[in-house]
C-alpha positions in Angstrom: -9.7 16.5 0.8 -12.4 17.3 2.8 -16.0 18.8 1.5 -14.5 22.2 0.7 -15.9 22.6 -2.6 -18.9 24.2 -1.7 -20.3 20.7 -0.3 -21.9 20.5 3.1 -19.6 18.8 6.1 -21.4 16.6 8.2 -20.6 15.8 11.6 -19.9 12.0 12.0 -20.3 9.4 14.6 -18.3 6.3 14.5 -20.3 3.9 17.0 -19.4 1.2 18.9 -19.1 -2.0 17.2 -18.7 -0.3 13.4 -14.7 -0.2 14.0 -13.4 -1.4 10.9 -10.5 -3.7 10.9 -9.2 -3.2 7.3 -6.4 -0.6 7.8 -2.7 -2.0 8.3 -1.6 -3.8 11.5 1.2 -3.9 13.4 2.1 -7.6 14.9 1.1 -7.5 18.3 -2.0 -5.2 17.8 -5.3 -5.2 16.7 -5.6 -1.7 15.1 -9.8 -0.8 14.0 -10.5 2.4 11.8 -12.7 4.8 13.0 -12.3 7.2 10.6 -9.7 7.6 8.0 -9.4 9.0 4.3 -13.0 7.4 3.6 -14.5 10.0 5.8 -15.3 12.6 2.8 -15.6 15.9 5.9 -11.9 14.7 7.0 -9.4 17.1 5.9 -6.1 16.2 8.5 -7.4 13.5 10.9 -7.9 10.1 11.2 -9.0 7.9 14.5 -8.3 4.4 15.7 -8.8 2.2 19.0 -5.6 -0.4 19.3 -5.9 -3.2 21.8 -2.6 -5.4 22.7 -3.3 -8.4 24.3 -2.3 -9.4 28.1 1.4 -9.6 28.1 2.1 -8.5 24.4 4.0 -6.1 22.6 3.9 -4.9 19.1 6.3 -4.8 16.5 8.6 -1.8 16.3 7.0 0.6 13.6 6.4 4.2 12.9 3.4 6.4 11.1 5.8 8.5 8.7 5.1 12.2 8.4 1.8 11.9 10.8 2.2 13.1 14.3 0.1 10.9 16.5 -1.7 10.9 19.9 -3.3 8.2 21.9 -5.0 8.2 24.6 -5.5 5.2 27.4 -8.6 4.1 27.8 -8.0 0.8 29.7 -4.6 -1.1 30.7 -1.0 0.0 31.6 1.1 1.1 28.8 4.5 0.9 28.0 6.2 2.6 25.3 9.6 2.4 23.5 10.9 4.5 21.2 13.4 6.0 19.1 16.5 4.7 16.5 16.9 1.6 18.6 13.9 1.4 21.1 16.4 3.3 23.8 14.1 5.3 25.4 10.5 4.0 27.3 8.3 5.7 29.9 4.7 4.2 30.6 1.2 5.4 30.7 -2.0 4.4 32.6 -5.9 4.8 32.1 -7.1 8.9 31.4 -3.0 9.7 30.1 -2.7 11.3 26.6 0.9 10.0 25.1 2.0 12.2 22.2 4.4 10.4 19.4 6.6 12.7 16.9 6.3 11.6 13.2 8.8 9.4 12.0 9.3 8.2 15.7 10.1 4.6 15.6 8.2 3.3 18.9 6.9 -0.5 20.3 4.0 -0.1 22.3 4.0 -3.0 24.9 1.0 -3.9 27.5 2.7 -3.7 30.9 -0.1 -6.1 32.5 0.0 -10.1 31.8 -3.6 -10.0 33.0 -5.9 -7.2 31.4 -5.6 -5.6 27.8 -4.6 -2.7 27.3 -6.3 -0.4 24.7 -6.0 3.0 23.0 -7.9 5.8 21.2 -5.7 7.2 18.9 -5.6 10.2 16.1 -3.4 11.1 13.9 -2.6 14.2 11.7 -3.3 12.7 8.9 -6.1 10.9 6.9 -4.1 8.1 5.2 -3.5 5.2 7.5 0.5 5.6 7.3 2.1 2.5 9.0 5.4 1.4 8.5 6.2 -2.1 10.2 10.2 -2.7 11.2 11.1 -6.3 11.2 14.5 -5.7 11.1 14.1 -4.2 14.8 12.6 -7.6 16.3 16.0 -8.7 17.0 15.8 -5.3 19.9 11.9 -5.4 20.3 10.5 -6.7 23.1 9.4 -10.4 22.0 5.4 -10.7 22.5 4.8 -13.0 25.2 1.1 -12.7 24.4 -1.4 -13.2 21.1 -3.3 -10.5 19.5 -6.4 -11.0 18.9 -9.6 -8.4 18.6 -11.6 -8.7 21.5 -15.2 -9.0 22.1 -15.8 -5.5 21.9 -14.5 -5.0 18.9 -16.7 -7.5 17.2 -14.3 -9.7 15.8 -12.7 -13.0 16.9 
C-alpha cells in the first residue's frame, strides 16, 4: 500500500513521453502505464492512456474487481459490453465513460481515419486485465492494426 507508515507521500507527475508500455495488452490496443502498483503514494488508483488504431477494435476483456473510468481525449468511441457484447453506446472527445468491474466490454474506434485514445483510471493499483478469446467469434473483427503511435514514443 501506499506511504502510510509514517512515510512522506509525494505528489507525482507522469509526463509526456515516460508512458510505460509494460503492463498487459488487450489485442487491438496499445495500453501505456502511467501509474500503477510501482507508484509507492498509490493506495486505490492506477492510470493509463489507450490508443486503438483507425478502424480497430479490441479484443473482448474485462479488469476484474476494478471499476474503471476513461475519459476521451481524441477519436469517436464505441463501446460493447456485457455477457455477449449485447449492449454498445458510443462516446466522443471531453465524454467520461464509466465501466462496472467484472464488465466484459470491446472498445472499438468508430473512425477509419483518426485514432482514437483514452485516459483511463481504475480503482485499483494492480493492472488487472483479463483478455477473452473465446468471445472473438462475437467481437467485432479489427479491421485495423495497433500500433503505439508517435506520441507515445514507441513504434
Amino acid at each position: 500500500m501506499g506511504s502510510d507508515q509514517g512515510g512522506e507521500r509525494h505528489i507525482r507527475v507522469a509526463r509526456e513521453g515516460s508512458f510505460g508500455g509494460d503492463t498487459p495488452q488487450t489485442a487491438g490496443l496499445v495500453r501505456t502505464v502511467a501509474f500503477d502498483e510501482r507508484n509507492p503514494d498509490a493506495d486505490v488508483l492506477s492510470a493509463f492512456r489507450s490508443w486503438v488504431a483507425p478502424g480497430a477494435a479490441t479484443g473482448a476483456h474485462h479488469h476484474g474487481p476494478q471499476e474503471t473510468i476513461l475519459y476521451v481525449i481524441e477519436g469517436h468511441a464505441r463501446y460493447r459490453w456485457g455477457d455477449r457484447l449485447e449492449n454498445e453506446l458510443e462516446a466522443g472527445p471531453g465524454d467520461f465513460v464509466f465501466i462496472p468491474a467484472h464488465t466484459v466490454h470491446q472498445e472499438i474506434n468508430a473512425s477509419d481515419e483518426q485514432p482514437t485514445v483514452w485516459a483511463v483510471v481504475r480503482s485499483g493499483r494492480e493492472p488487472v486485465v483479463v483478455n477473452l478469446p473465446e468471445l472473438d467469434s462475437i467481437a467485432r473483427p479489427s479491421a485495423g492494426r495497433a500500433v503505439a503511435s508517435d506520441r507515445e514514443g514507441r513504434a
